[in-house]
C-alpha positions in Angstrom: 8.7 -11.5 10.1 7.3 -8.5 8.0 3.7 -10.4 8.1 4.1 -9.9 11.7 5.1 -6.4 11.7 2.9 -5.0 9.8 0.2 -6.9 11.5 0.9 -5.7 14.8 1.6 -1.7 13.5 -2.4 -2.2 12.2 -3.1 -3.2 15.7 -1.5 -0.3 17.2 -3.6 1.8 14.9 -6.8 0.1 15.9 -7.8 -1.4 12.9 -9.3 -4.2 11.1 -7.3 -6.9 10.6 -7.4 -10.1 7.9 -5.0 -12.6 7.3 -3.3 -11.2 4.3 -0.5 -13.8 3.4 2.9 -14.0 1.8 0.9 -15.7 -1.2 -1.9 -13.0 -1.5 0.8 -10.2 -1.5 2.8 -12.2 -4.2 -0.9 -12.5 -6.2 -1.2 -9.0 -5.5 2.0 -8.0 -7.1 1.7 -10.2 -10.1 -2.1 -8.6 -10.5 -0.1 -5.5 -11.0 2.8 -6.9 -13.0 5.1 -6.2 -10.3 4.9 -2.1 -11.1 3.9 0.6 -8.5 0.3 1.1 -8.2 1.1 4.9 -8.3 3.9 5.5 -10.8 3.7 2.2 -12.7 7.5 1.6 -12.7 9.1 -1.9 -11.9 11.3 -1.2 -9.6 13.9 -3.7 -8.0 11.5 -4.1 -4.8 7.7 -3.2 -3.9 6.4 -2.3 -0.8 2.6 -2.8 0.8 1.0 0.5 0.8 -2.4 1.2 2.7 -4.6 3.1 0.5 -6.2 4.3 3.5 -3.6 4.9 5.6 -3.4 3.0 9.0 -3.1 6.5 10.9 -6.2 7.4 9.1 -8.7 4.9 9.8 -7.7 2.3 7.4 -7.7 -1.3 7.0 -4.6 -4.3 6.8 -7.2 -5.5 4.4 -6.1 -6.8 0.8 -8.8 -4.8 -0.5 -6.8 -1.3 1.1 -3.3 -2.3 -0.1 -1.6 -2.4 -2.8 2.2 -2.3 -4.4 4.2 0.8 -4.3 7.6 1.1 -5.2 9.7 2.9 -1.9 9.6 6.0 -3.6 5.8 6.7 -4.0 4.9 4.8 -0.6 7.8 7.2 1.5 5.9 10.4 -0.2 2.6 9.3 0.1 3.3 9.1 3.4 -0.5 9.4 5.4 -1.8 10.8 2.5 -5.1 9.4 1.0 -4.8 8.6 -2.5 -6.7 12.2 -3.7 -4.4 13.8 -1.2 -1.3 12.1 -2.9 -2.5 11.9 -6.7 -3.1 15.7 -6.9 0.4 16.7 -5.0 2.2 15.0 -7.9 -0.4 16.1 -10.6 -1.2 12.7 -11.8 -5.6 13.4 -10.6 -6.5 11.0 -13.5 -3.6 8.3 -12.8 -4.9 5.0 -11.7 
């Protein structure tokens, strides 16, 4: 159900879409180690965060999202990762 969800709020945004499965997000998160792409803590549950955000001409690409605990992805919000990295002082994170 989230595969379809997220799927169709890209569509609504207009953009590119690729098949990004329940197995490439699980290879995604275990390329990370299962920590936040931002803060690198392993929380209890990661969510998919668009780089790019959707609302900003991004992609539901694999290469445009990665794992973020809810935390960093709720204050990243439509920020681009510049935007979001110097807000939190971390310009040489990542």
């Amino acid at each position: 159900m989230r595969e379809y969800v997220k799927k169709r709020k890209a569509l609504k945004k207009g953009a590119n879409i690729a098949d990004f499965t329940n197995e490439q997000w699980e290879a995604l998160k275990d390329k990370y180690r299962y920590c936040c792409f931002y803060c690198g803590n392993k929380p209890d549950r990661l969510e998919q965060d668009h780089v790019i955000p959707l609302s900003r001409g991004g992609d539901h690409t694999k290469s445009n999202i990665v794992p973020a605990c809810p935390f960093c992805n709720n204050s990243k919000n439509n920020k681009t990762l510049e935007e979001y990295l110097s807000l939190v002082g971390c310009e040489n994170a990542v």
